[in-house]
The first five atom37 places (N, CA, C, CB, O) and aatype in JSON, in Angstrom:
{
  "aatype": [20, 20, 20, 20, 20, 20, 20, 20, 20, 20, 20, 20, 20, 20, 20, 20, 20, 20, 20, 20, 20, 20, 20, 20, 20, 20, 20, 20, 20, 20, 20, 20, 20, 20, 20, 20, 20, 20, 20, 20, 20, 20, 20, 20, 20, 20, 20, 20, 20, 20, 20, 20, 20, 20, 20, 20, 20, 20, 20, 20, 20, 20, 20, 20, 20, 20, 20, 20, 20, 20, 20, 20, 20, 20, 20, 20, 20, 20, 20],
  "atom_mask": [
    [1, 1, 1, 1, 1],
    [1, 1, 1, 1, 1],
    [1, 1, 1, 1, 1],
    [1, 1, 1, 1, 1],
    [1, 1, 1, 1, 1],
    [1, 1, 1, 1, 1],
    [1, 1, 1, 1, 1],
    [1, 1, 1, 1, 1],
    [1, 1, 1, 1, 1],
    [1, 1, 1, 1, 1],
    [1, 1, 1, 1, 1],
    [1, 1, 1, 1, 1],
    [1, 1, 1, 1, 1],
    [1, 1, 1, 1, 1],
    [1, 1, 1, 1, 1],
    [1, 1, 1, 1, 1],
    [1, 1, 1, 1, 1],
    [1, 1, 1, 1, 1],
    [1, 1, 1, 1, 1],
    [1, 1, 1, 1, 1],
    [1, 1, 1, 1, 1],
    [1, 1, 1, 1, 1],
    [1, 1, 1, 1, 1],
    [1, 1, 1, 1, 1],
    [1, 1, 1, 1, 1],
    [1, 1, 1, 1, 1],
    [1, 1, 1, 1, 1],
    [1, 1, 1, 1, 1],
    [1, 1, 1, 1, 1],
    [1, 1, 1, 1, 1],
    [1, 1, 1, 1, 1],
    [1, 1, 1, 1, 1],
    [1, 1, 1, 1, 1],
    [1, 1, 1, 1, 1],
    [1, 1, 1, 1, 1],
    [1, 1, 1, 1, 1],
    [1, 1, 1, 1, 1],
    [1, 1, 1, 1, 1],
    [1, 1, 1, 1, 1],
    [1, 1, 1, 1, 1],
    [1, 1, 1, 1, 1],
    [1, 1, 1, 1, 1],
    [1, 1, 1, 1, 1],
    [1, 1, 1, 1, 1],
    [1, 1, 1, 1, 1],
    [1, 1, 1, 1, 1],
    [1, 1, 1, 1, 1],
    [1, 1, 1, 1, 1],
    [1, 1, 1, 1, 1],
    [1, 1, 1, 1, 1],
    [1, 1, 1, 1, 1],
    [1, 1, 1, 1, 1],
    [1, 1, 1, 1, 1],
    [1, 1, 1, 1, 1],
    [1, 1, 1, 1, 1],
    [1, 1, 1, 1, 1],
    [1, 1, 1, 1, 1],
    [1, 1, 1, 1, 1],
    [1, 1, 1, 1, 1],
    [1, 1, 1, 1, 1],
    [1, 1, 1, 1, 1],
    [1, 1, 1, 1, 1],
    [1, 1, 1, 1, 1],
    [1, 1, 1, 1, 1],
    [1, 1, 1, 1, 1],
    [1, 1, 1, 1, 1],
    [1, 1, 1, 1, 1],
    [1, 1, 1, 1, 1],
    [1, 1, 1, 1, 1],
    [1, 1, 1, 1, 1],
    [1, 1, 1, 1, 1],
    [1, 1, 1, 1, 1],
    [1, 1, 1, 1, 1],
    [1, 1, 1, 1, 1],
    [1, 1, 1, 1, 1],
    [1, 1, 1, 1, 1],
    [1, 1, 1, 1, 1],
    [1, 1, 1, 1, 1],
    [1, 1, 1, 1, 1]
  ],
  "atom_positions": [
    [[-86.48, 279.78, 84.34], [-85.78, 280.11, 83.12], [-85.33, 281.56, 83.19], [-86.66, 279.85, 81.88], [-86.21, 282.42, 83.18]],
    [[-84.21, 281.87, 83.25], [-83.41, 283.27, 82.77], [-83.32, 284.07, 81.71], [-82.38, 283.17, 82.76], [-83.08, 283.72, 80.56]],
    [[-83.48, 284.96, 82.02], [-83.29, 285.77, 80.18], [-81.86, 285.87, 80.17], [-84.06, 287.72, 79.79], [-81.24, 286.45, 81.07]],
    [[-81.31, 285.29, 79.13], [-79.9, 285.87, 78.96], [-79.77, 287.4, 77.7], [-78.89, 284.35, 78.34], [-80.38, 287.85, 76.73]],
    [[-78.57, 287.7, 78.57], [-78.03, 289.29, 77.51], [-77.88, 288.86, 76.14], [-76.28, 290.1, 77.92], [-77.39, 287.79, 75.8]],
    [[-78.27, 289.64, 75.46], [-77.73, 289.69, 73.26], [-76.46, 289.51, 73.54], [-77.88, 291.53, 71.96], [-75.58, 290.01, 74.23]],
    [[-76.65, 288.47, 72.65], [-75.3, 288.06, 72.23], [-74.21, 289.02, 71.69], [-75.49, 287.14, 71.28], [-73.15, 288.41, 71.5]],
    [[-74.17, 290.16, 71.42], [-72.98, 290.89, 70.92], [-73.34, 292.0, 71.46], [-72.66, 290.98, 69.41], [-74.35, 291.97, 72.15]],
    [[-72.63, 293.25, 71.28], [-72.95, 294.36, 71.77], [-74.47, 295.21, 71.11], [-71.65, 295.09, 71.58], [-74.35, 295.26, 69.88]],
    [[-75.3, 295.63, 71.39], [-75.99, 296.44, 70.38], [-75.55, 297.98, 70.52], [-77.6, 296.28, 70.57], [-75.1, 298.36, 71.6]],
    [[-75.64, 298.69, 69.66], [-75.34, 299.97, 69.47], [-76.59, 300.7, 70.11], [-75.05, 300.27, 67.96], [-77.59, 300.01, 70.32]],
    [[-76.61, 301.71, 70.36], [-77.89, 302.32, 70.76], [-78.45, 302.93, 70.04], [-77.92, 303.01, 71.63], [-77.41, 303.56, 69.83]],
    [[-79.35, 303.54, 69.2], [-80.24, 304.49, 68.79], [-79.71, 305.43, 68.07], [-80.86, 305.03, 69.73], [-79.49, 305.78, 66.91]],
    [[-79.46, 305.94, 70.01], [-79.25, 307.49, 69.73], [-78.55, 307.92, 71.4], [-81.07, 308.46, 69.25], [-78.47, 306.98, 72.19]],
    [[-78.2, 308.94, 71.74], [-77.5, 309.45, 73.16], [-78.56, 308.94, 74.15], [-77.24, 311.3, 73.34], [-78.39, 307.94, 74.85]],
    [[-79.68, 309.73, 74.15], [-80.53, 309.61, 74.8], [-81.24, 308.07, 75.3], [-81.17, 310.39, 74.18], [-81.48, 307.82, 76.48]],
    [[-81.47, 307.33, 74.39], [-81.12, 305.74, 74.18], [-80.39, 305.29, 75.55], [-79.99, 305.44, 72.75], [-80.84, 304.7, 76.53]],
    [[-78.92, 305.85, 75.21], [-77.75, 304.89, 75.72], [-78.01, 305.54, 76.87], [-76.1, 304.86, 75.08], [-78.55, 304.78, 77.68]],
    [[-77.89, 306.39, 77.19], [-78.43, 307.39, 78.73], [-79.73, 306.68, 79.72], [-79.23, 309.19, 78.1], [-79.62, 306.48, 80.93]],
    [[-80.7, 306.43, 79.06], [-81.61, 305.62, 79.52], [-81.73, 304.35, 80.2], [-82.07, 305.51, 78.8], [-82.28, 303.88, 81.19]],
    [[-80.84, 303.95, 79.06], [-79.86, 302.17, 79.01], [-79.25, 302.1, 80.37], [-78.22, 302.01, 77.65], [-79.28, 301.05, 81.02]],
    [[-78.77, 303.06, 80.76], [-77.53, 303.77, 81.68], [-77.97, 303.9, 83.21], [-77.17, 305.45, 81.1], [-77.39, 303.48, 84.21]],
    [[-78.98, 304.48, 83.12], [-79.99, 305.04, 84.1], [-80.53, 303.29, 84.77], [-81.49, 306.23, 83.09], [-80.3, 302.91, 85.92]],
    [[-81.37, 302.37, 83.53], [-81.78, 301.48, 83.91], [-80.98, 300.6, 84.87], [-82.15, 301.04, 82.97], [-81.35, 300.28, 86.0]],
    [[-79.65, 300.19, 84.19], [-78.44, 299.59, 84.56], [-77.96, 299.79, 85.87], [-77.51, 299.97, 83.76], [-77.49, 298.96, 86.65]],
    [[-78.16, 301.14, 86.03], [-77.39, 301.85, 87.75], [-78.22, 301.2, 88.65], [-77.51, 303.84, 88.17], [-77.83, 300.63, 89.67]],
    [[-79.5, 301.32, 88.25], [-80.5, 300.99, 89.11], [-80.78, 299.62, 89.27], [-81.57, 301.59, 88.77], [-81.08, 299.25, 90.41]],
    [[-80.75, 298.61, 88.16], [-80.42, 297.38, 89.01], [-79.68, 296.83, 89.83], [-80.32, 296.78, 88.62], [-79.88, 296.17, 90.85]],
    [[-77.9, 297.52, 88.78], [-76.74, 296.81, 90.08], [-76.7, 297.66, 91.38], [-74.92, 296.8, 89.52], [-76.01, 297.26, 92.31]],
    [[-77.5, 298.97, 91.49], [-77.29, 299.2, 93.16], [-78.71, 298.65, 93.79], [-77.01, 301.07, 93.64], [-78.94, 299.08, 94.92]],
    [[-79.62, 297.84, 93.25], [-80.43, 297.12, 94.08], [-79.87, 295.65, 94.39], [-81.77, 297.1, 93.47], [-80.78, 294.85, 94.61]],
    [[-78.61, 295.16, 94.44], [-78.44, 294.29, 94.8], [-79.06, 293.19, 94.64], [-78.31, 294.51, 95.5], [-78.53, 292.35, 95.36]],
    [[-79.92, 292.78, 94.07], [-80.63, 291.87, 93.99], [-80.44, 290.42, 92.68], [-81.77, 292.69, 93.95], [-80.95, 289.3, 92.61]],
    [[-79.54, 291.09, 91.88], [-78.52, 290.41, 90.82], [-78.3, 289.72, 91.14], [-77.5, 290.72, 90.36], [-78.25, 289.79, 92.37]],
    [[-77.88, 288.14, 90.45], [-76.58, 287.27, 90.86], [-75.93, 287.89, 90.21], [-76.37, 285.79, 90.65], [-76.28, 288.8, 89.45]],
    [[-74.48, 287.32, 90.49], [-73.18, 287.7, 90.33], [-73.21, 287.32, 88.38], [-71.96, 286.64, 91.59], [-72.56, 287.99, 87.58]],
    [[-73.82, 286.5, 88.1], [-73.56, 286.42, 86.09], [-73.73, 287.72, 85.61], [-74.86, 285.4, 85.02], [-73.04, 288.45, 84.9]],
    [[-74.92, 287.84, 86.23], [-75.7, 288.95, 85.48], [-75.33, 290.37, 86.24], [-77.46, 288.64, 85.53], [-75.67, 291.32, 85.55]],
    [[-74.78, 290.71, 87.35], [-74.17, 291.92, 87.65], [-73.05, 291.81, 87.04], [-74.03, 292.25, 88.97], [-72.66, 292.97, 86.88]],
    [[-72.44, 291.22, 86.69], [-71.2, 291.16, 85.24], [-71.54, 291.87, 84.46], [-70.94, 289.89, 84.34], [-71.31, 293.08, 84.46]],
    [[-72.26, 291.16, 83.5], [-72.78, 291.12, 82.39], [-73.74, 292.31, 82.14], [-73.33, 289.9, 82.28], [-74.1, 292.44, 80.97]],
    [[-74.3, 293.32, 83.19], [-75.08, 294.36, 83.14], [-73.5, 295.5, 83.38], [-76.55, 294.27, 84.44], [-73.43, 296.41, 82.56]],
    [[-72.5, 295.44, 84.32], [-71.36, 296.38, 84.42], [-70.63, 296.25, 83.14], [-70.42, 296.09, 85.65], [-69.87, 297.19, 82.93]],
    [[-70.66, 295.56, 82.46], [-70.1, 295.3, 81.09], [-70.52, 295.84, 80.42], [-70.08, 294.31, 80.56], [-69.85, 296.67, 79.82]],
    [[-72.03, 295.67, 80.13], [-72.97, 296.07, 79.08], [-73.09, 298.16, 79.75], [-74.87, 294.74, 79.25], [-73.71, 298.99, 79.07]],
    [[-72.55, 298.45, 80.76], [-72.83, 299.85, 81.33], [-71.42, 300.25, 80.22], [-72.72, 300.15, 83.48], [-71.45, 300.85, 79.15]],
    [[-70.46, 299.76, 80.81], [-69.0, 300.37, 80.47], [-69.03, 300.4, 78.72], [-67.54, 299.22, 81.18], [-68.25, 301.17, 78.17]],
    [[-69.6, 299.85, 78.19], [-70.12, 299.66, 76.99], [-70.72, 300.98, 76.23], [-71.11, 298.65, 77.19], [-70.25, 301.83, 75.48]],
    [[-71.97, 300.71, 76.83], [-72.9, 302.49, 76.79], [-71.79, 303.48, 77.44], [-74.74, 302.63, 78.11], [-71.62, 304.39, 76.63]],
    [[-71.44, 303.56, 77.93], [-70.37, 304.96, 79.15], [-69.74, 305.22, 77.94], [-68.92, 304.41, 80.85], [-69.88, 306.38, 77.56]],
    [[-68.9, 304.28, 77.0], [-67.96, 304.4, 76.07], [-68.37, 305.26, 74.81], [-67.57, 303.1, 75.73], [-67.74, 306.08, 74.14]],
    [[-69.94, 304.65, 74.71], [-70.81, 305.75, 73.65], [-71.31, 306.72, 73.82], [-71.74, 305.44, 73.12], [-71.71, 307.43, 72.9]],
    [[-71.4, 307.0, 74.99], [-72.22, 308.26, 74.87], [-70.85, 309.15, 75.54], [-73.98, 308.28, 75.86], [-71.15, 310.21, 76.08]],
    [[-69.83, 308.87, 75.54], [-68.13, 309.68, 75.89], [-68.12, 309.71, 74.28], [-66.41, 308.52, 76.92], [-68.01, 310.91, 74.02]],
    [[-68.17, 309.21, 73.42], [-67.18, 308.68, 71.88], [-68.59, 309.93, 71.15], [-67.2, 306.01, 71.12], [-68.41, 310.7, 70.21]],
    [[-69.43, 309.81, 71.68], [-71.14, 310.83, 71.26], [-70.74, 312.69, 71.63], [-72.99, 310.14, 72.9], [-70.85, 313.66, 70.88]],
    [[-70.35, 312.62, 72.85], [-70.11, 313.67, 73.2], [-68.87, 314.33, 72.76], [-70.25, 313.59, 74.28], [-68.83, 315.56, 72.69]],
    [[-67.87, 313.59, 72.46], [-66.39, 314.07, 72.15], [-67.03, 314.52, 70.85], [-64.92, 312.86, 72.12], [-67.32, 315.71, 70.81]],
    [[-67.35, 313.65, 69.59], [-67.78, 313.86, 68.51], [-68.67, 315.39, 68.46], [-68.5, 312.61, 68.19], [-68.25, 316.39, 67.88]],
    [[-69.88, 315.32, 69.15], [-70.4, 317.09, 69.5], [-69.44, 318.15, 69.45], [-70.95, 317.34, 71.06], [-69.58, 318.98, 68.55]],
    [[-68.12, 318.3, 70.55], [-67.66, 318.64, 70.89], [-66.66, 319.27, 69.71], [-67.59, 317.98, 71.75], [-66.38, 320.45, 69.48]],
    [[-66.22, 318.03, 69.05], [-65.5, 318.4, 67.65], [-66.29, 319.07, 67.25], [-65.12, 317.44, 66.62], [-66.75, 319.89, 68.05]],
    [[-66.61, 319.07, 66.44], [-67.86, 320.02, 65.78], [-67.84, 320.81, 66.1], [-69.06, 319.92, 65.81], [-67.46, 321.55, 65.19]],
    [[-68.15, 321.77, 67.64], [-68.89, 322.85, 68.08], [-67.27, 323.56, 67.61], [-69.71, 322.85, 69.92], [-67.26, 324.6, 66.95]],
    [[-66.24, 323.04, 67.93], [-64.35, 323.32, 68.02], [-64.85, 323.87, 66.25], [-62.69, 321.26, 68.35], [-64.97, 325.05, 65.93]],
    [[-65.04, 322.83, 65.42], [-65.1, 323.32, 63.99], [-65.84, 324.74, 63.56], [-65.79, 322.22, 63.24], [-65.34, 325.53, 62.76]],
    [[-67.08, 324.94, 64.21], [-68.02, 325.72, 63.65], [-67.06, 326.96, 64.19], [-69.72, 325.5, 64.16], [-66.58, 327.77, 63.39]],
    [[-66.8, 327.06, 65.76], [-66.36, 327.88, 66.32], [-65.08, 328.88, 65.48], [-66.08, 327.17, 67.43], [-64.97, 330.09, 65.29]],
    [[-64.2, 327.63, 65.12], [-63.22, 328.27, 64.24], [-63.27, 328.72, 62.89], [-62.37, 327.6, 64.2], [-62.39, 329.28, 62.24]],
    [[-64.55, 328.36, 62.54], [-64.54, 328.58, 60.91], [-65.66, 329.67, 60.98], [-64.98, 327.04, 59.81], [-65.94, 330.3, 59.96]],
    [[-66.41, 329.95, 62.33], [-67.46, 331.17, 61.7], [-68.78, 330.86, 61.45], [-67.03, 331.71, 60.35], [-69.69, 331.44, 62.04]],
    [[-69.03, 329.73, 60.37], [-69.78, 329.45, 59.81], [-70.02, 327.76, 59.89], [-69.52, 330.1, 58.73], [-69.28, 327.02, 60.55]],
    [[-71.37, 327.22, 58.96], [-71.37, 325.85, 59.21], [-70.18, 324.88, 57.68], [-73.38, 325.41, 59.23], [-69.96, 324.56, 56.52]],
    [[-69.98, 324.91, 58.6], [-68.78, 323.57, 57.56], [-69.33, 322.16, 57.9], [-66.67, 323.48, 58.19], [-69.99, 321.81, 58.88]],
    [[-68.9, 321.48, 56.86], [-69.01, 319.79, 56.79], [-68.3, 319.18, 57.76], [-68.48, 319.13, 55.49], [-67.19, 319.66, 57.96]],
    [[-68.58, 318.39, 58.33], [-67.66, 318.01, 59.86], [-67.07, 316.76, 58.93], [-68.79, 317.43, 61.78], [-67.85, 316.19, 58.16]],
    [[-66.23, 316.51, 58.99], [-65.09, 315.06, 58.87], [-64.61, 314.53, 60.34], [-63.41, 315.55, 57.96], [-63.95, 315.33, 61.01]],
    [[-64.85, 313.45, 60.81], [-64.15, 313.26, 62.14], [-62.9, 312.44, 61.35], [-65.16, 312.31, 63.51], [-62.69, 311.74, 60.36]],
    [[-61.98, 313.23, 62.91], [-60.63, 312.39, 62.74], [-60.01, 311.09, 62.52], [-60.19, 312.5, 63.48], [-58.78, 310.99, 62.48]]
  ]
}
């Protein structure tokens, strides 16, 4: 019997979370030892996390752009 992947995407936590997630992931599909469903379905579920913790970091990034220009701490609004 197989474990199959959650059915929808889950969100992660937090950065560190999805980084972990990330870490785990690398390390199965370069042990080769996958079938081909599930090395899918784990490069999917990577490009997934990659997307959040890019969409995590841009978001930081705004911010640091905000504080920088204003001096002080302001309320962040993302775009």
């Amino acid at each position: 019997m197989s474990k199959k992947p959650p059915a929808g995407p889950v969100t992660p936590a937090s950065y560190g979370e999805a980084v972990q997630h990330l870490e785990e992931l690398i390390a199965g599909l370069e042990s080769g030892q996958l079938p081909l469903e599930r090395l899918l379905a784990q490069y999917q579920r990577g490009t997934e996390l990659l997307k959040y913790c890019r969409d995590s970091l841009q978001a930081v990034e705004d911010q640091v752009k905000v504080l920088d220009q204003q001096g002080a701490l302001k309320p962040w609004m993302p775009e």
